[in-house]
C-alpha positions in Angstrom: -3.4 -28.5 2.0 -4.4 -30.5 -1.0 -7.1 -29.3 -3.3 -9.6 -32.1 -2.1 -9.2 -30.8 0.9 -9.5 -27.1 -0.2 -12.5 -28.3 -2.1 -14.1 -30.4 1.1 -13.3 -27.0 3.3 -15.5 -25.0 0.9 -18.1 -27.1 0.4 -18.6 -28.0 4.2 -18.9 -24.3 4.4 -21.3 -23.7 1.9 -24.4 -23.2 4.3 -27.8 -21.8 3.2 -28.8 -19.0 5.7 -31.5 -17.8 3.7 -32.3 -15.4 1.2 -28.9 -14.3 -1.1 -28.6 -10.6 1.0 -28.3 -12.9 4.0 -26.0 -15.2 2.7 -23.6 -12.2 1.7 -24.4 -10.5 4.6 -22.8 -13.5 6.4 -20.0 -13.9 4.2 -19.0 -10.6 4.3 -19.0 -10.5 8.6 -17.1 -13.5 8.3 -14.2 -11.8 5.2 -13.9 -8.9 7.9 -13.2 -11.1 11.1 -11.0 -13.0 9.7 -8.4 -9.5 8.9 -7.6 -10.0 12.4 -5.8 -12.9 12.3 -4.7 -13.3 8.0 -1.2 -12.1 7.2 -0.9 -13.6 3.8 0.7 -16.7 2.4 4.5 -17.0 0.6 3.4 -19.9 -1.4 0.9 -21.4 -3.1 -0.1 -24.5 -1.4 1.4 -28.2 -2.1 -1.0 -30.1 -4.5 -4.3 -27.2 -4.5 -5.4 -26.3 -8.0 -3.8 -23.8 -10.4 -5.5 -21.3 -12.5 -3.3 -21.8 -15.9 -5.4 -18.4 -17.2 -7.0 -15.6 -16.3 -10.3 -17.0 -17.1 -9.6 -20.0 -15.0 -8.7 -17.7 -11.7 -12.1 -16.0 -12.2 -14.2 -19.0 -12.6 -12.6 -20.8 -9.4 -12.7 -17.3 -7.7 -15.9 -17.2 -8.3 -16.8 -20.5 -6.9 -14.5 -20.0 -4.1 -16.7 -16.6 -3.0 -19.8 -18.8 -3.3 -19.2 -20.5 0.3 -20.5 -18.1 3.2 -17.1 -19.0 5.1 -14.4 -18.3 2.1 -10.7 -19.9 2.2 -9.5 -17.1 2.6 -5.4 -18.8 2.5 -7.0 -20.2 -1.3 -7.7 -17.1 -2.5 -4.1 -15.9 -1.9 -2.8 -19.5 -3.5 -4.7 -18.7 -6.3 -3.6 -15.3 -6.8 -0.3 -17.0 -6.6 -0.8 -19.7 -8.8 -1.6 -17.5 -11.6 1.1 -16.7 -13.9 0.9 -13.0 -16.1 -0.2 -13.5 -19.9 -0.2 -10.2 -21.4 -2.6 -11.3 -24.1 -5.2 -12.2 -21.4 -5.5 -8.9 -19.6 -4.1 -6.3 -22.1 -7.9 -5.7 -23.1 -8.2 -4.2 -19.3 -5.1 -2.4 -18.9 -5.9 1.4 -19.5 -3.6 3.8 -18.7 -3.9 7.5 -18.0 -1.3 10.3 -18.9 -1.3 12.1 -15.6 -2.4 9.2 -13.0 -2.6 5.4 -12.1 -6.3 3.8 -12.9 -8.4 1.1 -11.7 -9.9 -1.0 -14.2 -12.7 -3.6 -12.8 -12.2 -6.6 -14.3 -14.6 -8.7 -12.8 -17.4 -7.9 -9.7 -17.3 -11.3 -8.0 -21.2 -11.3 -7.2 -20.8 -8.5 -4.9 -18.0 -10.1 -2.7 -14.7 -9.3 -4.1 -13.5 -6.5 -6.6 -11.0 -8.2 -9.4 -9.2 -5.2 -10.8 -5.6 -4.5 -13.3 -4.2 -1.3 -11.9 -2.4 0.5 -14.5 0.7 2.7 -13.5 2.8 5.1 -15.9 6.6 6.1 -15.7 6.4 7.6 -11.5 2.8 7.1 -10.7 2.2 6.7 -7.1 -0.9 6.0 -5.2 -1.6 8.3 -1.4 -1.0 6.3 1.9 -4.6 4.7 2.6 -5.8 1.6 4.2 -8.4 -0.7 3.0 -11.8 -0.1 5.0 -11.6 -3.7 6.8 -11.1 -5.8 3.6 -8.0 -7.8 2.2 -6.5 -6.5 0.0 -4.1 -9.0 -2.5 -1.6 -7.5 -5.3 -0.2 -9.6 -8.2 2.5 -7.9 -10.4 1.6 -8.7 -13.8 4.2 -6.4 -15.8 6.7 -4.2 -14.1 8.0 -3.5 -10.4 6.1 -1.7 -8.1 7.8 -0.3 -4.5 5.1 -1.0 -1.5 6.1 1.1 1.6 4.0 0.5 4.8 2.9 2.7 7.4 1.9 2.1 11.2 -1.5 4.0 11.9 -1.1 7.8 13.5 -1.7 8.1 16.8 -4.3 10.7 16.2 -6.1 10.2 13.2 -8.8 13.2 12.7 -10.9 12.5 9.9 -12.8 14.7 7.6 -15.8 13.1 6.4 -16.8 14.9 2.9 -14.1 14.7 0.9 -13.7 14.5 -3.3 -10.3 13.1 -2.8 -10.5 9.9 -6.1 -8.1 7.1 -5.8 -6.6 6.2 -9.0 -8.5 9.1 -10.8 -6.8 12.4 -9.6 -8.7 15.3 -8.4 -8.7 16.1 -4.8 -10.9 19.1 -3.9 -11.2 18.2 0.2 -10.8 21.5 1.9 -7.7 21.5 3.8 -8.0 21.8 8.0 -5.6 22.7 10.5 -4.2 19.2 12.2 -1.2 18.5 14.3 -0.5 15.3 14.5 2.9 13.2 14.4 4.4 11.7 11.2 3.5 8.5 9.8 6.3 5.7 10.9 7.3 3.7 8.2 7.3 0.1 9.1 9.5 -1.2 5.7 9.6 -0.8 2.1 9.5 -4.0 -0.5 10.0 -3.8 -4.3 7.3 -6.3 -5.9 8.4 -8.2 -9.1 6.4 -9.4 -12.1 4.3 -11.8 -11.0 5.1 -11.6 -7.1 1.6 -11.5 -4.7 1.6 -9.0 -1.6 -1.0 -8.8 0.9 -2.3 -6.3 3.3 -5.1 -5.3 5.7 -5.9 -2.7 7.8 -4.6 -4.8 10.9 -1.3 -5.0 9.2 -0.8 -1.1 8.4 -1.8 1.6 5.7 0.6 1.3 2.2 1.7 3.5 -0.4 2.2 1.9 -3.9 4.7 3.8 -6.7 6.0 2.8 -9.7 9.8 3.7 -9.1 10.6 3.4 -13.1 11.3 6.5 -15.1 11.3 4.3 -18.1 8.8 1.7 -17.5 4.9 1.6 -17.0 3.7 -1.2 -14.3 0.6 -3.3 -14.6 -0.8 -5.5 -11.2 -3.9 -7.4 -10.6 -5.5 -6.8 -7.2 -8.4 -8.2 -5.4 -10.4 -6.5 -2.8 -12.8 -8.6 -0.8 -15.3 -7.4 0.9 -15.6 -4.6 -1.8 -15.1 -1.6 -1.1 -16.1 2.4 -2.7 -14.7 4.8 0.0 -11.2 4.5 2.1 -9.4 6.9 4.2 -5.8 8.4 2.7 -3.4 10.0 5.1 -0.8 13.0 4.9 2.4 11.5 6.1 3.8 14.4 7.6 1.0 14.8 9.9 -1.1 11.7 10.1 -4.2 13.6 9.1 -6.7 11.4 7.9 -9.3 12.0 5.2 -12.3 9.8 3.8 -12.2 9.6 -0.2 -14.1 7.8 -2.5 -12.9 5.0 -4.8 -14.2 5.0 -8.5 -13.1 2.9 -11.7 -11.6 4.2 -15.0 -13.1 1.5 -17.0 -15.3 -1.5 -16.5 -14.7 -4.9 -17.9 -12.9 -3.5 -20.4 -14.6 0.0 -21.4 -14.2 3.2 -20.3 -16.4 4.6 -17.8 -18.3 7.4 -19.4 -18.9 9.2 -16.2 -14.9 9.5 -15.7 -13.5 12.8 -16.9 
């Protein structure tokens, strides 16, 4: 697809249904249908536009999002396209002793989540799936192992949990479930600037940094947006809702993180 006729795509799709809730409204329906039938994209696409810098993937990002009927194969050419420059994200990267954090780096008008995860020497996220949204991730420094799950066959879920992705602390009170053990579906090591993608359609994932020696940086972009997924035990398939919180925005630490 060439980027005129990216650019035709998204601007034919670009309708005005009303006030700007209804517009995202739309858009966002539209993001979550379309995890159904997405599986992701190897390559970036013959003659479409490349962001040469992180400021450039934002912008057309941002543009991109503004149709009500997003491209969605663009987004994951762009993600693609871009090629890691240390000096442009290192301002966002903040790492944590004891666990990997999420750093937004840019809100996307309410439709995506930009954000640098930042992983030290054996950090590892839980399994979890991605509450209907796609979910892309772009090695910027590092390796990170991705190993995917098939959904339980009984997945109980306990509603009120504390359980913080990317920020430790999991008070959820622990219940009684038997259940079978996740499968795992396959396991895929991610290299600096490599792009994976997932949705809920495809699996649940667990992301580690296998180094002992080496921290791990990647950029990943959530869209819809999302504050609260489910993370599973693998021995049992229990399910548990958690919510998702930030260590830093845009650059500076979240005051209300302790």
């Amino acid at each position: 697809m060439t980027s005129l006729a990216v650019m035709e795509l998204n601007n034919n799709n670009n309708n005005n249904c009303g006030d700007e809730s209804g517009r995202a409204e739309n858009c966002e329906k539209y993001l979550r249908e379309l995890t159904k039938t997405f599986t992701g994209i190897d390559k970036p696409l013959k003659n479409a536009r490349k962001c040469e810098t992180l400021t450039d993937l934002i912008g057309e990002l941002r543009r991109t999002f503004d149709s009500d009927h997003v491209n969605i194969e663009y987004v994951n050419h762009l993600m693609l396209s871009y090629q890691s420059n240390p000096a442009e994200w290192r301002k966002f990267a903040k790492f944590d002793r004891y666990r990997y954090t999420r750093n937004l780096v840019d809100a996307g008008n309410g439709k995506y989540n930009l954000m640098i995860l930042c992983w030290n020497e054996g950090h590892a996220s839980a399994i979890h799936d991605h509450a209907d949204s796609h979910c892309f991730m772009k090695m910027l420094k590092g390796q990170l192992m991705e190993t995917r799950y098939a959904w339980p066959k009984d997945a109980a879920v306990t509603e009120d949990s504390k359980a913080d992705i990317g920020n430790g602390g999991n008070g959820q009170e622990e219940i009684e479930y038997n259940g079978d053990e996740l499968e795992e579906l396959s396991r895929s090591t991610l290299e600096t600037n490599g792009v994976c993608y997932i949705n809920d359609t495809l699996g649940l994932h667990r992301v580690e940094n296998p180094s002992h020696t080496d921290v791990a940086v990647s950029l990943h972009l959530y869209c819809p947006p999302f504050d609260v997924c489910s993370i599973f035990n693998k021995q049992n398939g229990k399910r548990t809702k958690c919510k998702v919180t930030f260590w830093s925005k845009f650059g500076k630490r979240e005051s209300s993180v302790n």
